[in-house]
KOLPARO-650272 format. One record per residue (C-alpha): residue in one letter; x, y, z. Coordinates in steps of 0.25 Angstrom, whole numbers, padded with zeros to 4 digits, always signed. Layout:
BEGIN
AXYZ ...
This chain:
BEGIN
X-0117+0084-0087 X-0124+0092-0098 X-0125+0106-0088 X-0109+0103-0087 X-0107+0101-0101 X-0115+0114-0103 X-0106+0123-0093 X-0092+0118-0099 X-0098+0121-0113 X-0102+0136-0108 X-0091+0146-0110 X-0095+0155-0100 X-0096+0143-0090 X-0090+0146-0076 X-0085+0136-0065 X-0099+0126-0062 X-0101+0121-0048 X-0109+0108-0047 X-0117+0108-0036 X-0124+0095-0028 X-0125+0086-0017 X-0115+0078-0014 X-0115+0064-0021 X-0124+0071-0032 X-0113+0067-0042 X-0105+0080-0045 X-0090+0076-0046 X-0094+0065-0057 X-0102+0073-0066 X-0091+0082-0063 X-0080+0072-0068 X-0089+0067-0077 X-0090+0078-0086 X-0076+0081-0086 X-0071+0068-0089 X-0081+0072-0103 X-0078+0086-0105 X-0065+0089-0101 X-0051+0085-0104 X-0047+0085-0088 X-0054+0087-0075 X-0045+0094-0063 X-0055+0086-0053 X-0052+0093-0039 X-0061+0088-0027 X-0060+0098-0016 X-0064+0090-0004 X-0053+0087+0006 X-0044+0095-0004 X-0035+0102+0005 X-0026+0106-0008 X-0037+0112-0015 X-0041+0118-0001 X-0028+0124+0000 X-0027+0129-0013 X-0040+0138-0014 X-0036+0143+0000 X-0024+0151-0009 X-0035+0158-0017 X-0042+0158-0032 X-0031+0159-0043 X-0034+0152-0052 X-0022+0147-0057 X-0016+0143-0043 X-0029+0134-0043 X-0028+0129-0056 X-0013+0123-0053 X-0019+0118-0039 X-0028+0110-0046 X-0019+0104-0056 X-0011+0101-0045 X-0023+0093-0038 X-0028+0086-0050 X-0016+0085-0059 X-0025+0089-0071 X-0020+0101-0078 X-0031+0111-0079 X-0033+0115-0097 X-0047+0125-0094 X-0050+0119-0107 X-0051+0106-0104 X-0051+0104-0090 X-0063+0103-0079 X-0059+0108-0064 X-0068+0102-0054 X-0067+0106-0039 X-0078+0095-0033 X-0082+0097-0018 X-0078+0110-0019 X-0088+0113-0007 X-0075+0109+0001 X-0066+0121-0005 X-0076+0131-0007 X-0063+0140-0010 X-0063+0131-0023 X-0078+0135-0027 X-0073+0150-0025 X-0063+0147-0033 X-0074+0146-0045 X-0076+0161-0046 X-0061+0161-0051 X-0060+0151-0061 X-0072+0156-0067 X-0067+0171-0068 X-0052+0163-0074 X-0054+0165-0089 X-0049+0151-0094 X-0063+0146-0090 X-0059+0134-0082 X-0070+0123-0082 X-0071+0122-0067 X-0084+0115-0059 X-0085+0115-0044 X-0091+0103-0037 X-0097+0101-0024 X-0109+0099-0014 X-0115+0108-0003 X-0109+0119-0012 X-0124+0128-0009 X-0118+0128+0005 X-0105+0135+0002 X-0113+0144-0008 X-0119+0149+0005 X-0107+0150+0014 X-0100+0161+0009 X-0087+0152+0003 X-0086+0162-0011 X-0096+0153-0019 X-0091+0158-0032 X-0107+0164-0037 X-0108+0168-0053 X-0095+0163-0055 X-0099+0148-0058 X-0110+0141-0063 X-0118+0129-0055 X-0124+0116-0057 X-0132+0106-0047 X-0131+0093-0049 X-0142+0083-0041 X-0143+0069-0040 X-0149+0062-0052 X-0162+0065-0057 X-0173+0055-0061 X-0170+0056-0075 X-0155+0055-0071 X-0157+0042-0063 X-0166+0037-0075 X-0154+0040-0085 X-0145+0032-0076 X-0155+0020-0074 X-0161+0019-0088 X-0154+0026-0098 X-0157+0037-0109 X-0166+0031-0116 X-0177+0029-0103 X-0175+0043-0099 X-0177+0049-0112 X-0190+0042-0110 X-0193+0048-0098 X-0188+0062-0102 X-0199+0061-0116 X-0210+0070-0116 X-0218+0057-0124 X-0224+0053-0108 X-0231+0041-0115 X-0216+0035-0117 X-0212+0041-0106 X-0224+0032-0097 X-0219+0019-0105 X-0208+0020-0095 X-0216+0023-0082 X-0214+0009-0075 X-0198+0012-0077 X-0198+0028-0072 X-0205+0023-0060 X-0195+0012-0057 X-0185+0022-0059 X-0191+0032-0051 X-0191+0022-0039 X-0177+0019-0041 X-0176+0034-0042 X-0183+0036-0028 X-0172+0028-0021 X-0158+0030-0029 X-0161+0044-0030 X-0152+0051-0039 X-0137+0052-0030 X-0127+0047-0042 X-0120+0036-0033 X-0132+0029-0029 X-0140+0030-0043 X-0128+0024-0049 X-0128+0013-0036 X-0141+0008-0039 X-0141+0009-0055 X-0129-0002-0055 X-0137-0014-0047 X-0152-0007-0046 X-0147-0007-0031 X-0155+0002-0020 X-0147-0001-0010 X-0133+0003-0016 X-0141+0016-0019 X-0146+0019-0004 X-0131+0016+0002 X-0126+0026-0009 X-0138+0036-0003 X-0135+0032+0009 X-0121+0035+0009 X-0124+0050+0002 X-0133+0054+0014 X-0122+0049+0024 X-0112+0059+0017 X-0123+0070+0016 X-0126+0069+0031 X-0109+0069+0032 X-0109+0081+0024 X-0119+0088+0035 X-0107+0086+0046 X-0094+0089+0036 X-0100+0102+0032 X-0110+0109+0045 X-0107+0111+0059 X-0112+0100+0066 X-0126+0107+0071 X-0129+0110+0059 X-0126+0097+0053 X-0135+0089+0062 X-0146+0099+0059 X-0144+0098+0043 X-0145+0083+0046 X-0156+0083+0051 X-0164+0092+0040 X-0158+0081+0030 X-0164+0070+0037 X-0177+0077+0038 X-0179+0075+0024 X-0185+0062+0025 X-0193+0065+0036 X-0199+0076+0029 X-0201+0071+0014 X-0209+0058+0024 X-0218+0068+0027 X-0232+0071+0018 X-0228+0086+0022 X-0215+0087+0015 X-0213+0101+0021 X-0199+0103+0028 X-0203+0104+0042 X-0191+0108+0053 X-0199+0100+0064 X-0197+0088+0056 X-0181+0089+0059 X-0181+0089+0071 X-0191+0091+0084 X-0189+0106+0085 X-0182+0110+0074 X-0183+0124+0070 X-0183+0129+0055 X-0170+0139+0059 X-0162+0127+0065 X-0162+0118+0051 X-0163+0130+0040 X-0148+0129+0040 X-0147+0115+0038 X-0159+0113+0026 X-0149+0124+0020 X-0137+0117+0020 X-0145+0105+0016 X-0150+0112+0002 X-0137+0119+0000 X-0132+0106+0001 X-0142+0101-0010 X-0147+0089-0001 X-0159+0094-0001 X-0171+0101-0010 X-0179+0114-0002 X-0191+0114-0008 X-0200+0127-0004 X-0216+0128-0001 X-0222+0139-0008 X-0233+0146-0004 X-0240+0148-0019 X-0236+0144-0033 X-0230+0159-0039 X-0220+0160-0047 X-0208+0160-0042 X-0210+0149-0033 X-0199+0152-0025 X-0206+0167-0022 X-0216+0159-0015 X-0207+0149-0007 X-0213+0146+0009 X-0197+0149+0015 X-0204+0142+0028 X-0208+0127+0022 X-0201+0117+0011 X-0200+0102+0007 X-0185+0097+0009 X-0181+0086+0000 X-0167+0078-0001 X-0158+0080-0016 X-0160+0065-0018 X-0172+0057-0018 X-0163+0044-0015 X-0155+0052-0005 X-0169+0054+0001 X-0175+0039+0001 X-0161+0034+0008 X-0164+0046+0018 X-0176+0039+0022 X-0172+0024+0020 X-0183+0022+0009 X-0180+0007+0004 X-0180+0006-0012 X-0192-0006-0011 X-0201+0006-0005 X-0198+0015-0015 X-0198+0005-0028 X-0211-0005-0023 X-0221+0004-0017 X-0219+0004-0001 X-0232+0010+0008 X-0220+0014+0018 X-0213+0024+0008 X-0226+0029+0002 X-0225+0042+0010 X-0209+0043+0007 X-0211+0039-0008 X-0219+0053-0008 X-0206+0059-0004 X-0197+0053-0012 X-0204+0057-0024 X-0205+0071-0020 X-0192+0072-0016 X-0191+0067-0031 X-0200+0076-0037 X-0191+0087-0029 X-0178+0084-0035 X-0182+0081-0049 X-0189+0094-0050 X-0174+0102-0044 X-0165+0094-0051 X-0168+0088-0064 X-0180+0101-0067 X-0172+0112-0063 X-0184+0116-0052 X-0186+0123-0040 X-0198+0114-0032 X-0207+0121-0021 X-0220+0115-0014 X-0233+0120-0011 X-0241+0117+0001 X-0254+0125+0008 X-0253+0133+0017 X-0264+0124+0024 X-0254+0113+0022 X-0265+0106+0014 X-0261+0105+0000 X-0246+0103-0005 X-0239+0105-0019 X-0226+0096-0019 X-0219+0106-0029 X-0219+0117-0036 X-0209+0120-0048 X-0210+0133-0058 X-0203+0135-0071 X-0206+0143-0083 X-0217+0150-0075 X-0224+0139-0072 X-0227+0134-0058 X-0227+0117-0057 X-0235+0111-0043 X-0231+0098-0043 X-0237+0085-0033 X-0229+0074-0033 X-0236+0059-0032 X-0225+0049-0027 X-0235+0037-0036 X-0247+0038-0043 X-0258+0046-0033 X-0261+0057-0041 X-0271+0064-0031 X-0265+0079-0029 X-0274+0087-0024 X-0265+0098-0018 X-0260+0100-0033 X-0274+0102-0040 X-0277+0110-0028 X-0264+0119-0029 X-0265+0118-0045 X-0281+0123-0042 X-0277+0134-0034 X-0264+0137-0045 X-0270+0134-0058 X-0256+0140-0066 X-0247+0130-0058 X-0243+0117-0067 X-0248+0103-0058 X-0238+0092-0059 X-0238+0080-0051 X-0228+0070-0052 X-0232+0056-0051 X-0230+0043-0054 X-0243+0043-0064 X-0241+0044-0078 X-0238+0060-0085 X-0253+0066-0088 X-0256+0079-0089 X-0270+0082-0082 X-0279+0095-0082 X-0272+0101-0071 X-0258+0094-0068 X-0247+0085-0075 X-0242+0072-0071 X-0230+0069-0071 X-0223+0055-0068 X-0211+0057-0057 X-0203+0050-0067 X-0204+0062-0077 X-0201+0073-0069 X-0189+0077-0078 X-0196+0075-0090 X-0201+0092-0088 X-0206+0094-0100 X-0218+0083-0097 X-0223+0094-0087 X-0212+0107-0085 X-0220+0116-0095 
């Protein structure tokens, strides 16, 4: 909200496209804010829209559009004090052209674009409307997020302070809370399900129900071989993320599966934003990316709830302590981990591992010149010898582990509870 607030306040804003997975909560935030911003919203949704269809098929004036929208929405369109909103414009991808006109018009329309799978047509050639509009992605709730909702203000503000002894007064609650968080995950619909009753179960049918329509998704928009090879990357993941090896291996897919029969589909799934590509790299330089291995790399799903209904992981397991889901409760939290650090730090993860396969760094993140390595403890066993042997071997490299022990700062590593992995200025120097 306060990134929309910032573009409408801009005067040299152009048309924004909101980008994310379906069922991420786009079209209410989208609503949302125009309902407190602006005088009307002229709310066009273009999927099954034939009339829409037909009238981009006529071509890009603007004022043609401008009266077919009216027409649509009976709102009459003041670029004062009106929001335009094409949502599911991945189904008229003439409509996202379309952008690059209202953004040359002079009257500076407020105008934002809506829509999954939208990295997709960015690669199939539809006139993706580049340096004529701005962008923004939008993710399932964070931690933080899913403690604002639960708790309130006044108990994230805690866990946001950089005072850790208050911030440890609260550690019993964080880790409910992070439990909780494990299995709701951060999809709107089901965070909002289980907060009304404390109810897992109507949380897991709501999960259930958004995999169900990402698996649909595969058949409405690929060719059918494709499709089943794209569906069977995705249920991969939960195989994979079992193993103690995370590494994405094509064998695991299917008995004879070849890296250049499922490139395509891990493609489509990460343009779709179902899924985090995180990259090996062979040495901690800066850039990162300049040392990326193209040939290995962890997969993990957008959703660390998405990903315990994926493997039928029952809330008791998570929330009692269970010895059957000790070996998936070390996937869950990196899958955690994974998706704090892209969506709620702003930062680009990579994972190390000898070339002796002995040895293993979860992640690596750089930012201001300064490369993080970071082992991740899904409880309180703070052995980590492949990080004081990496941190040995690269003595500039910042340790972190993530943990559920307390926040310390020891001679050669931080600590940083899992439940504080927002709060960056606790250990993002």
């Amino acid at each position: 909200m306060h990134d929309l607030e910032a573009w409408k306040s801009n005067p040299l804003r152009k048309p924004l496209i909101i980008n994310g997975a379906r069922q991420t909560g786009k079209t209410w935030l989208i609503q949302e804010f125009g309902k407190r911003h602006y005088k009307n919203v002229a709310y066009v949704n273009m999927d099954n829209n034939r009339a829409m269809r037909n009238l981009f098929d006529e071509g890009y004036n603007i004022d043609t559009l401008l009266d077919g929208i009216q027409l649509q929405t009976r709102v009459s369109i003041d670029p004062a004090s009106t929001l335009i909103v094409f949502d599911e414009v991945q189904e008229n991808p003439k409509a996202l052209t379309a952008l690059k006109y209202f953004a040359e018009d002079p009257r500076q329309f407020s105008i934002i674009a809506a829509g999954s799978l939208l990295g997709i047509l960015l690669q199939s050639g539809t006139g993706f409307p580049v340096g004529k509009v701005e962008t923004l992605d939008l993710y399932p709730l964070s931690f933080d997020e899913f403690v604002l909702a639960a708790e309130g203000r006044s108990f994230l503000d805690a866990l946001q302070s950089s005072d850790v002894s208050l911030v440890q007064a609260f550690r019993s609650q964080a880790i409910t809370l992070l439990k909780n968080y494990y299995y709701v995950g951060g999809m709107p619909e089901a965070v909002s399900a289980f907060l009304k009753r404390r109810d897992y179960q109507a949380a897991r049918a709501i999960q259930q129900r958004i995999l169900a329509d990402y698996e649909r998704d595969f058949s409405k928009h690929i060719p059918p071989r494709e499709a089943e090879r794209v569906y069977a990357v995705w249920d991969s993941i939960v195989t994979h993320l079992s193993q103690e090896n995370k590494k994405f291996i094509f064998g695991r897919i299917a008995k004879g599966a070849r890296a250049k029969d499922f490139e395509s589909a891990l493609t489509w799934l990460r343009q779709a934003g179902l899924i985090y590509q995180v990259p090996r790299i062979t040495k901690p330089g800066i850039p990162l990316k300049a040392y990326r291995d193209p040939s290995a790399f962890k997969v993990f799903a957008l959703d660390v709830g998405l990903l315990g209904a994926m493997g039928d992981v029952d809330g008791g397991s998570i929330l009692n302590g269970n010895a059957l889901l000790e070996e998936f409760k070390g996937a869950l939290t990196e899958q955690y981990v994974c998706q704090e650090l892209i969506a709620a730090c702003g930062l680009t993860p990579f994972y190390w591992s000898a070339d002796n396969s002995r040895g293993e760094v979860d992640f690596l993140v750089q930012n201001a010149g300064v490369i993080y390595a970071i082992e991740v403890k899904a409880e309180e066993n703070l052995r980590a010898k492949s990080l004081r042997s990496f941190k040995e071997k690269y003595p500039t490299v910042c340790a972190l582990r993530f943990s559920l022990s307390d926040y310390r700062e020891q001679d050669w590593l931080t600590n940083v509870p899992l439940y504080l992995i927002e709060n960056t200025e606790l250990w993002l120097k």
